[in-house]
C-alpha positions in Angstrom: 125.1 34.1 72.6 124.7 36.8 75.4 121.4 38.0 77.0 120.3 41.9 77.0 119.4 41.9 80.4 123.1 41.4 80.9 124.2 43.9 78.8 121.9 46.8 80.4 124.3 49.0 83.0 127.7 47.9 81.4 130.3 50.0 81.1 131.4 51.8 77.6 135.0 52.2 77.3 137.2 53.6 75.3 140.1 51.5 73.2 142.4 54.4 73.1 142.6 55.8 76.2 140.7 52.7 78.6 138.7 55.0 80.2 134.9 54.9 80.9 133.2 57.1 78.9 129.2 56.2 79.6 127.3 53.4 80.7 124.5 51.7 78.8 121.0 52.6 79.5 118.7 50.8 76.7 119.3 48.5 73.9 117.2 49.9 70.3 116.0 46.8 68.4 114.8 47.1 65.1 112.2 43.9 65.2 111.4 43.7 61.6 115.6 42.8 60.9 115.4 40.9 64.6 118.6 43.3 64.9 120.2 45.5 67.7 120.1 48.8 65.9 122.5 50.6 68.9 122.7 51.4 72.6 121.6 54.3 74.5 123.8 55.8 76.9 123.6 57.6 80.1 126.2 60.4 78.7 123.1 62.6 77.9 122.3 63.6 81.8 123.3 67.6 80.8 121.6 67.4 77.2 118.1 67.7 76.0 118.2 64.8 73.7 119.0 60.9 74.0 123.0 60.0 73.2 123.5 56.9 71.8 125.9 54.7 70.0 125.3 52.7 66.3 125.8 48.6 66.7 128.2 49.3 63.8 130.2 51.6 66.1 130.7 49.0 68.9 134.2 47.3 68.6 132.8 44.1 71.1 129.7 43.7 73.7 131.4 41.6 76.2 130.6 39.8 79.5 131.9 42.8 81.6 132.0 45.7 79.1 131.4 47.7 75.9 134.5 48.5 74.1 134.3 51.7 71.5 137.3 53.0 69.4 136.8 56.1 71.5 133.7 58.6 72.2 133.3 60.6 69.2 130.9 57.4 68.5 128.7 58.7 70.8 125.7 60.8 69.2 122.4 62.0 69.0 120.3 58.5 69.5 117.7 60.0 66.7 120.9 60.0 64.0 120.8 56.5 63.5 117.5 54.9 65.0 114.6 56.4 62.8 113.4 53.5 61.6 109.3 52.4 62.2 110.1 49.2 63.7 112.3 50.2 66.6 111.5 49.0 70.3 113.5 49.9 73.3 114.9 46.4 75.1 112.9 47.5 78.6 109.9 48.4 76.4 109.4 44.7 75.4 110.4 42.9 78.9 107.1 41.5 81.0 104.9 41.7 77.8 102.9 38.5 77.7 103.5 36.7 74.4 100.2 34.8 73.3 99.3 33.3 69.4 97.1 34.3 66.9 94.7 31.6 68.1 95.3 32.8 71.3 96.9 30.5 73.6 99.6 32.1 76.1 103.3 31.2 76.0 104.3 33.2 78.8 105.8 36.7 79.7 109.1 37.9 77.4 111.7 38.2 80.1 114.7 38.2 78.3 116.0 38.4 74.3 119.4 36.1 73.1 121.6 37.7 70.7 124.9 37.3 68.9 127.2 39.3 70.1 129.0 39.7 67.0 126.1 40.7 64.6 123.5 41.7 66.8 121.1 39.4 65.6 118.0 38.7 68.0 118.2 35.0 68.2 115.4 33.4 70.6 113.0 35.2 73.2 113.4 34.0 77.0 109.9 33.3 78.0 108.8 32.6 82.2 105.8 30.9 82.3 105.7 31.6 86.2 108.3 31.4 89.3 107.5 28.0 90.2 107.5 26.4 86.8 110.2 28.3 86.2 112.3 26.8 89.4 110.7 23.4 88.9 111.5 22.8 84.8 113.4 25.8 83.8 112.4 28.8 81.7 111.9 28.6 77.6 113.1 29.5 74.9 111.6 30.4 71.6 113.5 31.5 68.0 112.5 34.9 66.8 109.5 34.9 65.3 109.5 36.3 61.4 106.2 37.7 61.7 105.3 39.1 65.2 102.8 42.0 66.5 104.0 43.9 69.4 100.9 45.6 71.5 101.2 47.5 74.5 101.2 45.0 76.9 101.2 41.5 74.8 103.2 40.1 71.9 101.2 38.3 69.0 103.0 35.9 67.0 102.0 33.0 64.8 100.7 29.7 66.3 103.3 27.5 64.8 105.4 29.7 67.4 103.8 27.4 69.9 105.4 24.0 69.0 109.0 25.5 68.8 109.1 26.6 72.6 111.4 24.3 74.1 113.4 24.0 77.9 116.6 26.1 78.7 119.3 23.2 79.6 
């Protein structure tokens, strides 16, 4: 499993010639399917609209790169990510997650996902710097039913007792 913030500024390459064709900007979640719908890229600096690239376009997300079969994959981001549900990765970092009863889990700092599916798996959650230095942030499973506000994230109380320490 790989974390978004890592994947935010890599590289996109191309298999056929190796060169670097864009860079990522933005990761488009879909959070109804918990899926990464595609990336956006910074290739649109000269064009009016947002470029972007499908999850089913991407050959691998690895540690140091984005590999592409070349950049005809690269499109109009609105092509592919008109969908209700859809959340830009940086949109949903810092928002403070709290339960339908109301009790506060902590801020949303970073989203787990399999690299080979693009299935959100668990939400990073900071409950502050100290705690986090002194026992470690937590992590939480993607919650099936979730509300995302402007600046909080509602989910179901049961969310609460599945929160449990990085290692």
């Amino acid at each position: 499993m790989q974390r978004m913030r890592d994947i935010v500024g890599l590289p996109v390459i191309e298999t056929e010639t190796g060169k670097q064709i864009s860079q990522i900007e933005d990761i488009v979640l879909n959070i109804d399917e918990a899926k990464i719908y595609g990336i956006i890229t910074n290739s649109a600096k000269d064009l009016s609209s947002e470029q972007g690239i499908s999850f089913m376009n991407i050959l691998s997300l690895g540690r140091d790169a984005v590999m592409v079969r070349n950049h005809s994959v690269i499109q109009e981001a609105t092509a592919f990510f008109e969908v209700t549900a859809i959340y830009y990765i940086k949109e949903l970092f810092e928002k403070e997650i709290v339960t339908e009863e109301g009790f506060r889990l902590g801020i949303l700092v970073d989203v787990f996902f399999d690299t080979s599916t693009g299935e959100m798996k668990s939400y990073q959650i900071s409950d502050s710097i100290i705690t986090d230095l002194l026992y470690g942030r937590k992590k939480m499973p993607i919650p099936k039913i979730q509300v995302i506000g402007k600046d909080k994230v509602i989910v179901p109380g049961t969310m609460k007792t599945l929160l449990y320490t990085e290692i």
